[in-house]
C-alpha positions, -999 to +999 in steps of 0.1 A: +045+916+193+068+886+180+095+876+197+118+873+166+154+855+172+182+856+147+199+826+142+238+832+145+261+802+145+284+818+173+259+806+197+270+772+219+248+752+238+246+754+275+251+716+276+285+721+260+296+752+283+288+735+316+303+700+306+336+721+300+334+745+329+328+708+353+359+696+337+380+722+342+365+732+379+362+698+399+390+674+414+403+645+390+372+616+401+347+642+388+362+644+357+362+605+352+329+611+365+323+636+335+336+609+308+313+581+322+287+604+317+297+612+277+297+577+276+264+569+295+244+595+272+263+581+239+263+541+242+225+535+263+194+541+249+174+575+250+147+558+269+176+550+296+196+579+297+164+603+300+152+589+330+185+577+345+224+594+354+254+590+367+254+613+396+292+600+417+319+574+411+342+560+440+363+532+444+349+514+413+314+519+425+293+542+398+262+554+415+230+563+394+198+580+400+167+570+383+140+586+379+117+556+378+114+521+398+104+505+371+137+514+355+156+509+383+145+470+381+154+469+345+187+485+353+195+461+379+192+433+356+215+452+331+239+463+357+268+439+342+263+445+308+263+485+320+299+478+338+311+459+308+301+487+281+314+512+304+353+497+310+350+489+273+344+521+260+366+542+282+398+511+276+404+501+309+385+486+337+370+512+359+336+502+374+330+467+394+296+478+409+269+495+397+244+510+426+212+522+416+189+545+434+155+561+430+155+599+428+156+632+412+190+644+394 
């Protein structure tokens, strides 16, 4: 038997659901947190932003799990040009560091 679904434009994404309910549910640094994520996803490369996330922000410090050590060297060497794109993008300066770990998000 087929497994037959109708297509019906009423029908939103999970990504979109969860990235609201996050917004909505957690304290004020998670929601900056949320935004440098938008902007992480929209402004780096797929090959980046697959392997590699924000996971916590605090005091300026953005912390990001990577799947990969070879990415993690690359994204050492790009950390400045990260931080840079980052306060750009968002209009005011919000990161100085950029701490990368290997891991699972």
């Amino acid at each position: 038997m087929k497994n037959q679904r109708t297509k019906n434009s009423q029908y939103v994404h999970i990504k979109e659901v969860l990235a609201s309910v996050i917004q909505n549910c957690r304290k004020e640094s998670n929601a900056e947190l949320a935004e440098i994520r938008k902007i992480w996803n929209a402004e780096l490369d797929k090959a980046i932003t697959d392997h590699a996330q924000p996971t916590a922000i605090k005091a300026g410090t953005l912390l990001v799990i990577v799947k990969s050590s070879t990415l993690t060297h690359q994204l050492r060497f790009l950390a400045k040009d990260i931080i840079h794109l980052i306060n750009t993008a968002s209009g005011h300066r919000r990161l100085s560091e950029l701490k990368i770990k290997t891991g699972n998000f």
